[in-house]
ZATORTI-363525 format. One record per atom (N, C-alpha, C): x, y, z negated; residue in one letter. Coordinates in pm, whole numbers, padded with zeros to 5 digits. Example, Ala and Ser with C-alpha at 12.3 -4.5 7.8 and 13.67 -1.06 7.14 Angstrom:
01319 -00569 -00780 A
01230 -00450 -00780 A
01320 -00330 -00780 A
01285 -00225 -00708 S
01367 -00106 -00714 S
01290 00003 -00787 S
This chain:
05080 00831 -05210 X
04979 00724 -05211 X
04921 00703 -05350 X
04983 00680 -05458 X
04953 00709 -05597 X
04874 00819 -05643 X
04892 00939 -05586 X
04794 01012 -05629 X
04665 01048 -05549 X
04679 00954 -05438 X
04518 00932 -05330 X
04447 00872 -05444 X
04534 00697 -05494 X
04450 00598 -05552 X
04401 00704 -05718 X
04469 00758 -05766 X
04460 00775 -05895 X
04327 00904 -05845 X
04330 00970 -05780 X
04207 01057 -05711 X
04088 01027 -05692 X
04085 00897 -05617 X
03965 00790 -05587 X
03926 00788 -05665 X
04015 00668 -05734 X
03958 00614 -05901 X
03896 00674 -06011 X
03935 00817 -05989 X
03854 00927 -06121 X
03740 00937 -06065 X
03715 00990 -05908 X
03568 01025 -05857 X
03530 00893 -05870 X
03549 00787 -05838 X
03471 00651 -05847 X
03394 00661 -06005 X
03470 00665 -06088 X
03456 00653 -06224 X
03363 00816 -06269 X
03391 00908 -06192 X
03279 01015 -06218 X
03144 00983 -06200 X
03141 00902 -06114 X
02973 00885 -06029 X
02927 00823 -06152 X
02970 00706 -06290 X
02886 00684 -06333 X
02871 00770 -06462 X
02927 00907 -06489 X
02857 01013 -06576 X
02755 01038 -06580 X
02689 01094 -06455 X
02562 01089 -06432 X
02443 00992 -06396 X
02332 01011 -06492 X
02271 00906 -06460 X
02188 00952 -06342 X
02181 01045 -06271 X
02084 00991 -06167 X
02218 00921 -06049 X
02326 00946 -06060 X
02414 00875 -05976 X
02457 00683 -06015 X
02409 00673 -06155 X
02413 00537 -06175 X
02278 00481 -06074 X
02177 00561 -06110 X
02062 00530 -06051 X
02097 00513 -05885 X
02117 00600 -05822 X
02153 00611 -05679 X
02245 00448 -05631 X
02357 00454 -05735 X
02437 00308 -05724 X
02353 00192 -05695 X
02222 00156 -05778 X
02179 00080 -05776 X
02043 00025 -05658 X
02109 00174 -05591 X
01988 00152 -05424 X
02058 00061 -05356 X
02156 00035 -05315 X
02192 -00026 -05244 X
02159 -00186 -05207 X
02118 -00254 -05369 X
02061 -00340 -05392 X
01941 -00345 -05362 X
01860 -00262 -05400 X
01713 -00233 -05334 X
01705 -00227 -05204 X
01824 -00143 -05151 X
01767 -00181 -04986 X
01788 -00326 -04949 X
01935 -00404 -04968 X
01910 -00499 -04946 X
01755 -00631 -04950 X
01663 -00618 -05078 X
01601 -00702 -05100 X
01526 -00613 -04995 X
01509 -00509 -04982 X
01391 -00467 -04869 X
01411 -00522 -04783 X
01535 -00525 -04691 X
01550 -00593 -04559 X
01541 -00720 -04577 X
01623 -00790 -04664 X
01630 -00932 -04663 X
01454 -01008 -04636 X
01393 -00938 -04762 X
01257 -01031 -04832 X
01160 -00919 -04766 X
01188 -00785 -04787 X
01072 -00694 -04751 X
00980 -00729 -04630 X
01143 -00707 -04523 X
01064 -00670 -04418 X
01037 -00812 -04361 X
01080 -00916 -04364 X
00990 -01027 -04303 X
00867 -01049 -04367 X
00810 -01006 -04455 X
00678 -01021 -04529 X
00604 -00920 -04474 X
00692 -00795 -04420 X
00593 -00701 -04418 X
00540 -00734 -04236 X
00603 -00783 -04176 X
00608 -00840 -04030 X
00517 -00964 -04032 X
00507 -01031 -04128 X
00399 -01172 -04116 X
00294 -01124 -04171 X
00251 -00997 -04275 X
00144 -00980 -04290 X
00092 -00814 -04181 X
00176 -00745 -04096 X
00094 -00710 -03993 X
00233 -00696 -03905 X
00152 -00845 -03783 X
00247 -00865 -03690 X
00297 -00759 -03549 X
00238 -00645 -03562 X
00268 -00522 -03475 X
00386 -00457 -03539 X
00409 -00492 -03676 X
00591 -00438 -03693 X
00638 -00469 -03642 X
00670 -00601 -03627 X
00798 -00680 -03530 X
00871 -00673 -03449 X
00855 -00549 -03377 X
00969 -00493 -03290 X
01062 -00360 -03328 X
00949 -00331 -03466 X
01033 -00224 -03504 X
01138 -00310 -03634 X
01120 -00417 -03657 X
01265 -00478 -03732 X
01397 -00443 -03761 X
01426 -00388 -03609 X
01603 -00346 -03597 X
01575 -00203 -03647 X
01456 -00141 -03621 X
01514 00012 -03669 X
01478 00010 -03826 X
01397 -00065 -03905 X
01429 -00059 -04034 X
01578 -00130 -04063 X
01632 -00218 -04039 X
01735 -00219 -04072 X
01856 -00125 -04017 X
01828 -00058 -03909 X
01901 00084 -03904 X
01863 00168 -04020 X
01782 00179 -04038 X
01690 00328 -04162 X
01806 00250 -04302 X
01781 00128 -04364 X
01883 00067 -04430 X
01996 00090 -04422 X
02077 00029 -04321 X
02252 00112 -04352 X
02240 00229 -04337 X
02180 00367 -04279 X
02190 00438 -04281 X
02118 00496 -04432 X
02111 00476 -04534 X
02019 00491 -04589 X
02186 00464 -04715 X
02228 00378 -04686 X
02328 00286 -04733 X
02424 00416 -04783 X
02462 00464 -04650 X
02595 00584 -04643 X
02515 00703 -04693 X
02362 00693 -04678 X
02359 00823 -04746 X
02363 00871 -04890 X
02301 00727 -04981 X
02378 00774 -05093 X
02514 00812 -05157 X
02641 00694 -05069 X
02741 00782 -05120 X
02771 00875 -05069 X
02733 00942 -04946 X
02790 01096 -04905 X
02717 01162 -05001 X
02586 01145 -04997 X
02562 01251 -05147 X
02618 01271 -05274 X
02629 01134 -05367 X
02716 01138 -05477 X
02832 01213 -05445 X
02927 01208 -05337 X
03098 01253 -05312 X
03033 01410 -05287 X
02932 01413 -05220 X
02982 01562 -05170 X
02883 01647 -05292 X
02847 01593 -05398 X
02801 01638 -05531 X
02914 01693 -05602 X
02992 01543 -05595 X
03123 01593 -05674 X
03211 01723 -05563 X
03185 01744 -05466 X
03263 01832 -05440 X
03202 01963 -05466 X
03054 01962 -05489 X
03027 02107 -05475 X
02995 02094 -05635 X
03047 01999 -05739 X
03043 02075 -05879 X
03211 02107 -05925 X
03287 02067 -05822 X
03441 02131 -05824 X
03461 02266 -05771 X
03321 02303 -05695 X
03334 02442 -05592 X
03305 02494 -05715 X
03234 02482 -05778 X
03100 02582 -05908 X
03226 02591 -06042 X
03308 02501 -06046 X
03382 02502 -06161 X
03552 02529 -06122 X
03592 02570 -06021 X
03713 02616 -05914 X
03819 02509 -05975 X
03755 02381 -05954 X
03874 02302 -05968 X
03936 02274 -05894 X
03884 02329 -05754 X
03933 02256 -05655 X
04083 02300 -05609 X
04059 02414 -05691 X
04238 02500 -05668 X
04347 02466 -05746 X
04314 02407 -05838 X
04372 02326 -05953 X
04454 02164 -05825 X
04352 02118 -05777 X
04357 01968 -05662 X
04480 01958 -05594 X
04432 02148 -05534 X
04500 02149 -05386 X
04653 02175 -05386 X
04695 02171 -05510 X
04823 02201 -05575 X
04925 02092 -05535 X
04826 01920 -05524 X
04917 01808 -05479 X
05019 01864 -05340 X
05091 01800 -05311 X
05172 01838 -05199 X
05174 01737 -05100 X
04991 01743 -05051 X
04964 01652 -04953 X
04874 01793 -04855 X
04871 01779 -04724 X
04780 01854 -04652 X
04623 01815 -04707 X
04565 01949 -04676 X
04394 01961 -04700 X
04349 01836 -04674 X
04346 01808 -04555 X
04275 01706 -04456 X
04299 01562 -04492 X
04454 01534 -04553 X
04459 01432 -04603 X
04376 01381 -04746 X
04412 01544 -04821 X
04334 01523 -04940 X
04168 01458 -04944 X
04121 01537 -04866 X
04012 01508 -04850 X
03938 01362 -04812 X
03987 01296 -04711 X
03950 01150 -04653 X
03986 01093 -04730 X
04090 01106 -04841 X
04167 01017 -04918 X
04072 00965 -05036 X
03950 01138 -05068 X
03892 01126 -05135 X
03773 01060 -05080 X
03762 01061 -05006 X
03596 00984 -04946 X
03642 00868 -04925 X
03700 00786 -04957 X
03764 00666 -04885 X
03699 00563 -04962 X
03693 00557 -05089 X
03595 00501 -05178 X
03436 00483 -05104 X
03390 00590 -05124 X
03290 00575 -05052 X
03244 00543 -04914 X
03304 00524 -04834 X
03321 00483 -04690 X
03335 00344 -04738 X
03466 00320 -04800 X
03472 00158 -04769 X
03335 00037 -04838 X
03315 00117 -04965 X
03163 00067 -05025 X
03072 00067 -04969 X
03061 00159 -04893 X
02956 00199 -04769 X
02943 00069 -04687 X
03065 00070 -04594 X
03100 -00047 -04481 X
03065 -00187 -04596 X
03126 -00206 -04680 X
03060 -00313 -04719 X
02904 -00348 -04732 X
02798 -00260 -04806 X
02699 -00268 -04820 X
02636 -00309 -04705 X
02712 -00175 -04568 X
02636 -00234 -04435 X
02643 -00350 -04425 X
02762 -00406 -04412 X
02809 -00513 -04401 X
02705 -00643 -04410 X
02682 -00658 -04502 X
02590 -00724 -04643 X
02457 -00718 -04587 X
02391 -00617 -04533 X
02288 -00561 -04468 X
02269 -00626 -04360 X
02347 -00622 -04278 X
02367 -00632 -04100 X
02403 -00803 -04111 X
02452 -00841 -04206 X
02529 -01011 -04177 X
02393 -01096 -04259 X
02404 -01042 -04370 X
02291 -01122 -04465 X
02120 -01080 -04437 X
02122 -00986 -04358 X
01966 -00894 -04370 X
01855 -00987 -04302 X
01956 -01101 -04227 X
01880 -01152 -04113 X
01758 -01087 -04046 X
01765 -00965 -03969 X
01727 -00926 -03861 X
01743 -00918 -03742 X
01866 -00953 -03721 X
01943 -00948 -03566 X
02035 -01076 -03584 X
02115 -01142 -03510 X
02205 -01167 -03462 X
02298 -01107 -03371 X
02426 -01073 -03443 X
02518 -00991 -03422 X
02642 -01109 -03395 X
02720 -01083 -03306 X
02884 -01149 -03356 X
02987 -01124 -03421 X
03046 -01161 -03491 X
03124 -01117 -03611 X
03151 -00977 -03606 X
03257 -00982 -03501 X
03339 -00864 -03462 X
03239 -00729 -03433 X
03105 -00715 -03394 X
02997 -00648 -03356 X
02971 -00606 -03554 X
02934 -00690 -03613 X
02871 -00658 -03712 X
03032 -00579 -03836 X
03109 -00567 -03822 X
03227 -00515 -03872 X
03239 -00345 -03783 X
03201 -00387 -03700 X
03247 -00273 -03605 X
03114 -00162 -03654 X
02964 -00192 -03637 X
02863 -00154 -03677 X
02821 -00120 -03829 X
02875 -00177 -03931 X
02906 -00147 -04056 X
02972 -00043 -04038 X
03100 -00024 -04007 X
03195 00096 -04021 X
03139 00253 -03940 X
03056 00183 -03838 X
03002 00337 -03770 X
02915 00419 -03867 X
02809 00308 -03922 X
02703 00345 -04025 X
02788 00443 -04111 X
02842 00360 -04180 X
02917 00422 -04305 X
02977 00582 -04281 X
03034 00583 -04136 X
03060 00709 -04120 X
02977 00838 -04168 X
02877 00804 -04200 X
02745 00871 -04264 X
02779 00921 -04389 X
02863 00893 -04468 X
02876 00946 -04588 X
02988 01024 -04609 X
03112 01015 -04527 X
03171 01130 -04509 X
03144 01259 -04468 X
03070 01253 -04376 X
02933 01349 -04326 X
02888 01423 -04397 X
02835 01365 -04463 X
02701 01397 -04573 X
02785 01455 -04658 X
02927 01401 -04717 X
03007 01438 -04801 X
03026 01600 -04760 X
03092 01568 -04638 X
03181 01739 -04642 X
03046 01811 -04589 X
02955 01757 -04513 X
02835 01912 -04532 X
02806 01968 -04629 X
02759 01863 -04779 X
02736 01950 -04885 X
02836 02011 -04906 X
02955 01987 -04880 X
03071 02070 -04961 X
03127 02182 -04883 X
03089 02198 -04790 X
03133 02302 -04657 X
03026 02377 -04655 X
02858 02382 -04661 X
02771 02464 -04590 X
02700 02504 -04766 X
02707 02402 -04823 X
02606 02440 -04940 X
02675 02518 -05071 X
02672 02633 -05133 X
02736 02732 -05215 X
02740 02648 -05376 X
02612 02578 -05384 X
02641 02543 -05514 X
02531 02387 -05551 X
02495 02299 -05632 X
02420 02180 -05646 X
02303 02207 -05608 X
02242 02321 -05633 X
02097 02375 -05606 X
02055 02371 -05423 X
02133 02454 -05422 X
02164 02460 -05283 X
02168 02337 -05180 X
02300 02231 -05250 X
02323 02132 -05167 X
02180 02038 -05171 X
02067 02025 -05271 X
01968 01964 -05318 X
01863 01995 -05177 X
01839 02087 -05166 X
01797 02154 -05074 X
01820 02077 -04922 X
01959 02103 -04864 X
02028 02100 -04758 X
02027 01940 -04765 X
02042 01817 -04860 X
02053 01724 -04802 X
01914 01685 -04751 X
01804 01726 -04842 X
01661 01692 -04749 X
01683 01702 -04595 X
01700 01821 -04599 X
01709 01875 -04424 X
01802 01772 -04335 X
01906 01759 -04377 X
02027 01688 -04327 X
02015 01563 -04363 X
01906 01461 -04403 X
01853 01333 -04431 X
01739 01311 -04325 X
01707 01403 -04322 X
01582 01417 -04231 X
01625 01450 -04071 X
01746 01497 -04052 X
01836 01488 -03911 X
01903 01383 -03879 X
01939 01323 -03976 X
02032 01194 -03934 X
01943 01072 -03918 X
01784 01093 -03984 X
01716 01004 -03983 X
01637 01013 -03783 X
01649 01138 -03735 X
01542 01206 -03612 X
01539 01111 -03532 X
01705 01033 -03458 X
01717 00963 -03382 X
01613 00858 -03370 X
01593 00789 -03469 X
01507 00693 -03467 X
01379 00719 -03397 X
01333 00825 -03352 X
01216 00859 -03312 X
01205 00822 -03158 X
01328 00794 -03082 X
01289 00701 -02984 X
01261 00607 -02947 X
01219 00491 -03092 X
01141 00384 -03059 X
00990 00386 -03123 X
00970 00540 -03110 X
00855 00595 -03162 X
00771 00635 -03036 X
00827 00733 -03004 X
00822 00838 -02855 X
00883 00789 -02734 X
00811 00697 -02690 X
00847 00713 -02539 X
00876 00810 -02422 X
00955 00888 -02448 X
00954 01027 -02377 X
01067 01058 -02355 X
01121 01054 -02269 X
01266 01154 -02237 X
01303 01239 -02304 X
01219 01337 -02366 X
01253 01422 -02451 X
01316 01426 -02576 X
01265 01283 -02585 X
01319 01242 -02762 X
01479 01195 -02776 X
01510 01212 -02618 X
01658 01147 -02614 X
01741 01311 -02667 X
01670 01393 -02666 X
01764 01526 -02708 X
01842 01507 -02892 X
01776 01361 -02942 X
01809 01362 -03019 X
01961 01264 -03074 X
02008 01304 -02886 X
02156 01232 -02870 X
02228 01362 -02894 X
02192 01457 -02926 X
02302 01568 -03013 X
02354 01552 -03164 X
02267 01433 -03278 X
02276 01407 -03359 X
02409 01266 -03392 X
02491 01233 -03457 X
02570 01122 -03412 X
02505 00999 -03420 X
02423 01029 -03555 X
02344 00870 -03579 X
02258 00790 -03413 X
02247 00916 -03328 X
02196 00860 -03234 X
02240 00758 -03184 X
02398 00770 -03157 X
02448 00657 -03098 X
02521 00545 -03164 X
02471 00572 -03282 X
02462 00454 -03397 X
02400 00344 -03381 X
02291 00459 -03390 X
02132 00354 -03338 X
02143 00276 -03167 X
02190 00327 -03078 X
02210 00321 -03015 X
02359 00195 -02977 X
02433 00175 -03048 X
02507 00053 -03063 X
02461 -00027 -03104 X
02348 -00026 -03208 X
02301 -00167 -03272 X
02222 -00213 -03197 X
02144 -00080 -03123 X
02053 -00156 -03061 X
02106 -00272 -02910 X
02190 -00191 -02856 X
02292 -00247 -02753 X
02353 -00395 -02788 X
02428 -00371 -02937 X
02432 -00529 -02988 X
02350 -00586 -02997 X
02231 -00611 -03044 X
02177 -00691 -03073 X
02078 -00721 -02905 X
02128 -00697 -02799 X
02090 -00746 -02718 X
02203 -00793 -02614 X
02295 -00818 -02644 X
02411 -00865 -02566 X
02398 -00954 -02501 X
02289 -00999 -02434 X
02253 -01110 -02429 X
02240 -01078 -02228 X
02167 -00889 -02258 X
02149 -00865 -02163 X
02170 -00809 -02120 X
02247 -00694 -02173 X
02309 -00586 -02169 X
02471 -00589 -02136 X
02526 -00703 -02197 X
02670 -00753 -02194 X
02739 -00595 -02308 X
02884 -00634 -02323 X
02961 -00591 -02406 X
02976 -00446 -02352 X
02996 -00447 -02188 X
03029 -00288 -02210 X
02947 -00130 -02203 X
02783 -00204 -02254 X
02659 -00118 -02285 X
02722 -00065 -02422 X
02752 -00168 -02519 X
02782 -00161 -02653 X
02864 -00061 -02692 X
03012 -00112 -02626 X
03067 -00004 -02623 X
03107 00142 -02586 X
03033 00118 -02493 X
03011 00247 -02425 X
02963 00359 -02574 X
02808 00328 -02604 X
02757 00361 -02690 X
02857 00403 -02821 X
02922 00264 -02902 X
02973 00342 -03018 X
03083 00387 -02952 X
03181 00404 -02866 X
03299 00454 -02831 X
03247 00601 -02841 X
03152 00684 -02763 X
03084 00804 -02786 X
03008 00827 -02908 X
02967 00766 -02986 X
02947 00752 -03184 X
03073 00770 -03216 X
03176 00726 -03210 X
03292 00726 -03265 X
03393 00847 -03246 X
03397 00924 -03115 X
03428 01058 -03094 X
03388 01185 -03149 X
03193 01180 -03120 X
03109 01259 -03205 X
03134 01256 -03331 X
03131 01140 -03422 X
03166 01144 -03536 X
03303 01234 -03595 X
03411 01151 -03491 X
03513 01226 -03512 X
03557 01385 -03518 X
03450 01406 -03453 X
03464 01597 -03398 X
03428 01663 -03504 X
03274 01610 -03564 X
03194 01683 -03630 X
03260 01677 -03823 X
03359 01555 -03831 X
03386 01546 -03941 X
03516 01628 -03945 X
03601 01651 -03794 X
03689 01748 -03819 X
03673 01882 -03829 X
03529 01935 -03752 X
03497 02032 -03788 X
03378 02083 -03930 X
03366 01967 -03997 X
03322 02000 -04111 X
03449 02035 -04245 X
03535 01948 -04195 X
03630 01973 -04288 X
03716 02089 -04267 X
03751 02128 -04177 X
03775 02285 -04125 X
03751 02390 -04220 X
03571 02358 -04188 X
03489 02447 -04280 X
03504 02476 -04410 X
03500 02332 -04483 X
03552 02357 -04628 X
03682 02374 -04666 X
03789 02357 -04568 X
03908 02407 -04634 X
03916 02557 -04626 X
03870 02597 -04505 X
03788 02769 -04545 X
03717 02808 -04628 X
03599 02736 -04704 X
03568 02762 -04788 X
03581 02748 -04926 X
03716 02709 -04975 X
03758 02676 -05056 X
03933 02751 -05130 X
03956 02835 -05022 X
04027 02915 -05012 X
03992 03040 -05103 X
C-alpha cells in the first residue's frame, strides 16, 4: 500500500513539471464557470439552447476525465520512450494492480470535479446518491484515455495524434440529441454512450423511475469494465 501511495504522489507531483500540464490542471475550473455562469447566459441570450443544457454539461464532465487520462497516460508513454517502466515493474505487486493504483489519483480528482459539476453546475436536479454515482461513471474516462495512450500509441507524438481521434469518439455519443435517427444509436458501441445515457435517465426520474437509470449505467459500468481490462492487457504486452 505504501508504495501505491508513494507512486501516486510522484505522478501527481510530475504533472506539475510540465507546463502545458499545469495549464491542463487549470481546465477544470474553466469548465466549471462555463457550466455554472456560461451556459445559463448562453440559454437566455438564444433560447433554442435550452434543451441541449444536459448535454453540455455531459461534454463538461466528460471533458473533466479527459484531461486527466491524458496527463496519466502522457506520463505513461514518456516511461515507454525512456524504459522506465521496467525499472516500476520490479515492485512485487501484479501488473494490473500496478497500474489502477497508478490512475487512482486521477480518477478520484476526476469524480470530484464531476462532482462539483453535476451538484454545483445547476443544470439538472439529481439526488444525492444519482449525482455520486454519475460523477464516478464520468471519471471512468480517464483511466481510458490513460491506458489507450499507453497501450496503442508507440511514443508522445503518436499519442498527440490518437487522443484527437479518441476525444472525438468518446465525444460521438452525444450526437443523438443531434440526429434523430436510429442510426445514431450505433453509437452505443462507445461506453460514454451509456454515460450519457444515465444522466440523461437521471435527470428525468421523474418519469422514467429508477430502474431506466440503472439499467443504463449498470451496462456503462460493465462496458467500461471490459474495455479497461482489455486495454490494460494490451499494455502489459506492450511493455514487456
Amino acid at each position: 500500500m505504501n508504495s501505491f501511495l508513494a507512486l501516486s504522489a510522484t505522478d501527481f507531483r510530475s504533472t506539475f513539471r510540465e507546463p502545458i500540464f499545469r495549464g491542463i490542471l487549470a481546465f477544470p475550473l474553466l469548465c466549471f464557470f462555463i457550466i455554472r455562469w456560461g451556459v445559463p447566459l448562453l440559454v437566455e441570450q438564444f433560447p433554442i439552447m435550452a434543451p441541449y443544457r444536459l448535454v453540455l454539461l455531459m461534454w463538461g464532465c466528460l471533458q473533466s476525465a479527459t484531461m486527466f487520462g491524458f496527463i496519466y497516460g502522457f506520463l505513461l508513454l514518456e516511461e515507454k520512450e525512456e524504459n522506465l517502466w521496467q525499472v516500476i515493474r520490479v515492485l512485487p505487486v501484479s501488473g494490473i494492480r500496478l497500474t489502477f493504483s497508478r490512475l487512482l489519483v486521477g480518477l478520484v480528482v476526476s469524480a470530484l470535479v464531476n462532482f462539483t459539476l453535476i451538484h454545483w453546475g445547476r443544470i439538472a436536479q439529481f439526488p444525492p446518491s444519482i449525482e455520486i454515482l454519475l460523477a464516478l461513471q464520468f471519471s471512468l474516462g480517464a483511466p481510458l484515455i490513460a491506458l489507450w495512450l499507453g497501450a496503442m500509441a508507440k511514443n508522445r507524438i503518436e499519442g498527440l495524434a490518437q487522443m484527437k481521434i479518441l476525444n472525438t469518439l468518446l465525444i460521438s455519443p452525444g450526437l443523438i440529441y443531434f440526429i434523430l435517427h436510429p442510426a445514431a444509436h450505433i453509437t452505443g458501441l462507445v461506453p460514454t454512450y451509456w454515460t450519457f445515457r444515465s444522466m440523461e435517465a437521471g435527470a428525468r426520474l421523474n418519469q422514467t423511475g429508477l430502474t431506466s437509470f440503472f439499467v443504463y449505467y449498470g451496462i456503462g459500468c460493465a462496458f467500461y469494465a471490459l474495455v479497461l481490462y482489455l486495454l490494460n492487457r494490451r499494455l502489459q504486452q506492450s511493455l514487456v
